[in-house]
Residue frames relative to the residue before (quaternion, step in Angstrom):
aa qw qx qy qz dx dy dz
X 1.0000 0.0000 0.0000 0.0000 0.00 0.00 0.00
X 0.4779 0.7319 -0.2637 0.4079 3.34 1.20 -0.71
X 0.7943 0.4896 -0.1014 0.3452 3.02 0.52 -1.53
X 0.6362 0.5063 -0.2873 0.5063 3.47 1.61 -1.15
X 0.6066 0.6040 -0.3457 0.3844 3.21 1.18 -0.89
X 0.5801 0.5308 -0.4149 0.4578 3.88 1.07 -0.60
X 0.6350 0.6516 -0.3422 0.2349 2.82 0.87 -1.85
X 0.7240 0.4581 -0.2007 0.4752 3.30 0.73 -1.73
X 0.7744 0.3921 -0.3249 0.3754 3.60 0.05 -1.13
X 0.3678 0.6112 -0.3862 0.5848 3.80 1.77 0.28
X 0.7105 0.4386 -0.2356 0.4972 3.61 0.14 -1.15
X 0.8067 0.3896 -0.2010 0.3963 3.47 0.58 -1.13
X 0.1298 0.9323 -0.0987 0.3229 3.18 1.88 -0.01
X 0.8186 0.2766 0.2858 0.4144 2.12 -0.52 -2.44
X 0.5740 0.6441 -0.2298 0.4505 3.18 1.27 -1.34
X 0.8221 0.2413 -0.0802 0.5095 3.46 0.94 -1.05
X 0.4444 0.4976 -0.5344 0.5190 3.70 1.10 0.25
X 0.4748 0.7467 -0.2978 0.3583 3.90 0.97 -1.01
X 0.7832 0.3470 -0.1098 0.5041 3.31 0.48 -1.89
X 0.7478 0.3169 -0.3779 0.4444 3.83 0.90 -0.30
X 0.3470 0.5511 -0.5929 0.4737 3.42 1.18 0.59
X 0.6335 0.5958 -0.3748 0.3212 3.65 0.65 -1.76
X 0.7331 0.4868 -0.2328 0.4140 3.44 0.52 -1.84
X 0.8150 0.3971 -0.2068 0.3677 3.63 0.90 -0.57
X 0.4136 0.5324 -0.4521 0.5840 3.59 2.09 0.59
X 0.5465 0.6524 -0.3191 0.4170 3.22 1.06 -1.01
X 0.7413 0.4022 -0.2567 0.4720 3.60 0.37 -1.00
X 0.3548 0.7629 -0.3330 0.4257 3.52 1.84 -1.05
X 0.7006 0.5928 -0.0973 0.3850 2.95 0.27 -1.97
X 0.8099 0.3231 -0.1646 0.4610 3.40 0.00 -1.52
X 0.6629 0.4456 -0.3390 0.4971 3.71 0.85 -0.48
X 0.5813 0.3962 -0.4858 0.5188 4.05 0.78 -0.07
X 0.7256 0.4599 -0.4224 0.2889 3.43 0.55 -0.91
X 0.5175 0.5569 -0.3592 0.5413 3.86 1.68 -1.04
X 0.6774 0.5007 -0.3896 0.3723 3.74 0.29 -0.21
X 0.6609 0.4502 -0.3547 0.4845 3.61 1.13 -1.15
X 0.6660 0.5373 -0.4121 0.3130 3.99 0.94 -1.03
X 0.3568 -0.7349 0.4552 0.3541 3.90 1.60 -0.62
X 0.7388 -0.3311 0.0714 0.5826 3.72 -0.71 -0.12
X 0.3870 0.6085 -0.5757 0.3855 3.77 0.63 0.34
X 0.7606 0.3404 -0.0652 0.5489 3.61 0.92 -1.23
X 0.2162 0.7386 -0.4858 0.4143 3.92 1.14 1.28
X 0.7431 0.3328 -0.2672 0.5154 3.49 0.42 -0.67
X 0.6656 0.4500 -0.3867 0.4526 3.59 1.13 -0.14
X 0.5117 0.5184 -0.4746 0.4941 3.76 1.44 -0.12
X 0.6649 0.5160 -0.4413 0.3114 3.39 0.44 -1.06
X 0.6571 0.5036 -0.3677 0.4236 3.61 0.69 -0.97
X 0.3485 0.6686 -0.4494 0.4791 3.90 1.02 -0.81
X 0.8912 0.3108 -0.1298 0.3039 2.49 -1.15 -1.77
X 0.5246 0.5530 -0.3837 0.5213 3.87 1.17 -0.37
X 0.7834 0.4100 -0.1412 0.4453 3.41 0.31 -1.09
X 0.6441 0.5146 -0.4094 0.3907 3.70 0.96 -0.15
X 0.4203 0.7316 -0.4128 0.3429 3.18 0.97 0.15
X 0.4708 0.7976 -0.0099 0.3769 2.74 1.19 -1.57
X 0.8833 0.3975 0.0610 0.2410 2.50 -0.33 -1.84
X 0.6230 0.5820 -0.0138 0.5224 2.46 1.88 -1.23
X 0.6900 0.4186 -0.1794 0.5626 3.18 1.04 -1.01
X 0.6763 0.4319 -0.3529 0.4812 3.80 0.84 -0.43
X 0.6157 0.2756 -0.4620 0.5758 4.01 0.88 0.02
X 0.5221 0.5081 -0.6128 0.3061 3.73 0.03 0.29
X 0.4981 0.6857 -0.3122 0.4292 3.08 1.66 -2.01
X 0.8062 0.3367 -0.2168 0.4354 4.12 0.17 -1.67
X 0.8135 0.3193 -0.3445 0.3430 3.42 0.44 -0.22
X 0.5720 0.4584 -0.4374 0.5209 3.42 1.10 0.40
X 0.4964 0.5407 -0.4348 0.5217 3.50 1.31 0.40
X 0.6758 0.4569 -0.2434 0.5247 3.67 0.85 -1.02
X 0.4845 0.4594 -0.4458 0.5962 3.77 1.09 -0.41
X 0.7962 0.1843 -0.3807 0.4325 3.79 -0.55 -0.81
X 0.3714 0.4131 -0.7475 0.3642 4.36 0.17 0.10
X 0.5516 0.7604 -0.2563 0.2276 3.05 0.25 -1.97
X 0.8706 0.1283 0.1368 0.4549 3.60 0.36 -1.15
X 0.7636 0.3355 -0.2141 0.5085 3.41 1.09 0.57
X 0.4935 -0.5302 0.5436 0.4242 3.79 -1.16 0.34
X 0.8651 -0.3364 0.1781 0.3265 3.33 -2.15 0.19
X 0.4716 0.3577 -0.4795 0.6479 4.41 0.78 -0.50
X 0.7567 0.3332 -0.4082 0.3870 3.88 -0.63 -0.11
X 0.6197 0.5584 -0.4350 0.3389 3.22 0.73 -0.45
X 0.6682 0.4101 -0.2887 0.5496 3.33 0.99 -1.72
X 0.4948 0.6057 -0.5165 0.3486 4.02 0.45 -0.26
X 0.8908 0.1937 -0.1728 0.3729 3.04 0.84 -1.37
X 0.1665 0.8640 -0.2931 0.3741 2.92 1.46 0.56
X 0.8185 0.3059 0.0594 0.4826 2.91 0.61 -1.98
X 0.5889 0.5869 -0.2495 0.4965 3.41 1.76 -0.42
X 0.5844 0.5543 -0.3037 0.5090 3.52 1.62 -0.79
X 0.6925 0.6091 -0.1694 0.3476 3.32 0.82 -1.96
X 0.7313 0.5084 -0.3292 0.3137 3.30 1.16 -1.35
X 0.7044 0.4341 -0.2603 0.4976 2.93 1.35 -1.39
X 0.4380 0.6271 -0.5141 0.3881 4.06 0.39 0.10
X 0.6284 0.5275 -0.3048 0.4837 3.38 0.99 -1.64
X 0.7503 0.4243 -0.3371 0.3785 3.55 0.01 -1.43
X 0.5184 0.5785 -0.4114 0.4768 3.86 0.99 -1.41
X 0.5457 0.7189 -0.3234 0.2843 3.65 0.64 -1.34
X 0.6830 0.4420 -0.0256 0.5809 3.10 0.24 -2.50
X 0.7849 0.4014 -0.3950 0.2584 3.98 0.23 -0.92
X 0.4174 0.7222 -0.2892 0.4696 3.24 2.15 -0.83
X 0.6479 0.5563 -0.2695 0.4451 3.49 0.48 -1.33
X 0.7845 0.4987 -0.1502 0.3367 2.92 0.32 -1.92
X 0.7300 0.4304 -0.3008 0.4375 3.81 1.52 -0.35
X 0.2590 0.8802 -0.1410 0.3718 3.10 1.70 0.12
X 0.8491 0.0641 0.0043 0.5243 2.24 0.34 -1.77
X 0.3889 0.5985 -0.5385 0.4479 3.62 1.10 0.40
X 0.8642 0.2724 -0.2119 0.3661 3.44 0.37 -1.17
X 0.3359 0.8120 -0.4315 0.2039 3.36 1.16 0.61
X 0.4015 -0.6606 0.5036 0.3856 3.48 -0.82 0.84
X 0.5169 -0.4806 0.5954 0.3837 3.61 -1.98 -0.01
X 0.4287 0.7156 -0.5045 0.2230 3.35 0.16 -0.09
């Protein structure tokens, strides 16, 4: 039982150290592109630079979560488990959530 329980809380992990990489290329992204447009693309730095905090602070959040699956029996797992997962979710919701701000009308 032990063993599924890494397995998964490994998978679920990773999964979520992943997405706050995602959410933070993403911002990557949008700040080179606000940089090439020049002060046309100002209001898109300002939001950046808000959000990298964040961003930042939620892949520290997933990958010291994926370090303790990584390195510990089953109470560590679900620790890190829940330490990966949470911050995946939020990275998740913050991903979304820049999206759709910067979404064309098209």
């Amino acid at each position: 039982m032990g063993a599924v329980v890494g397995v998964v809380a490994l998978v679920v992990a990773l999964v979520g150290f992943l997405v706050t990489l995602g959410n933070a290329g993403y911002l990557a992204m949008l700040s080179s592109a606000a940089k090439k447009r020049g002060l046309s693309g100002e209001s898109t730095m300002e939001y950046v630079k808000g959000q990298r905090a964040l961003a930042g602070g939620l892949a520290v959040v997933g990958l010291l979560g994926l370090l303790i699956v990584l390195g510990s029996g089953p109470v560590g797992d679900v620790f890190g488990l829940l330490l990966a997962g949470g911050s995946g979710l939020a990275g998740y919701r913050a991903l979304n959530s820049t999206r759709e701000r910067f979404r064309g009308s098209s």
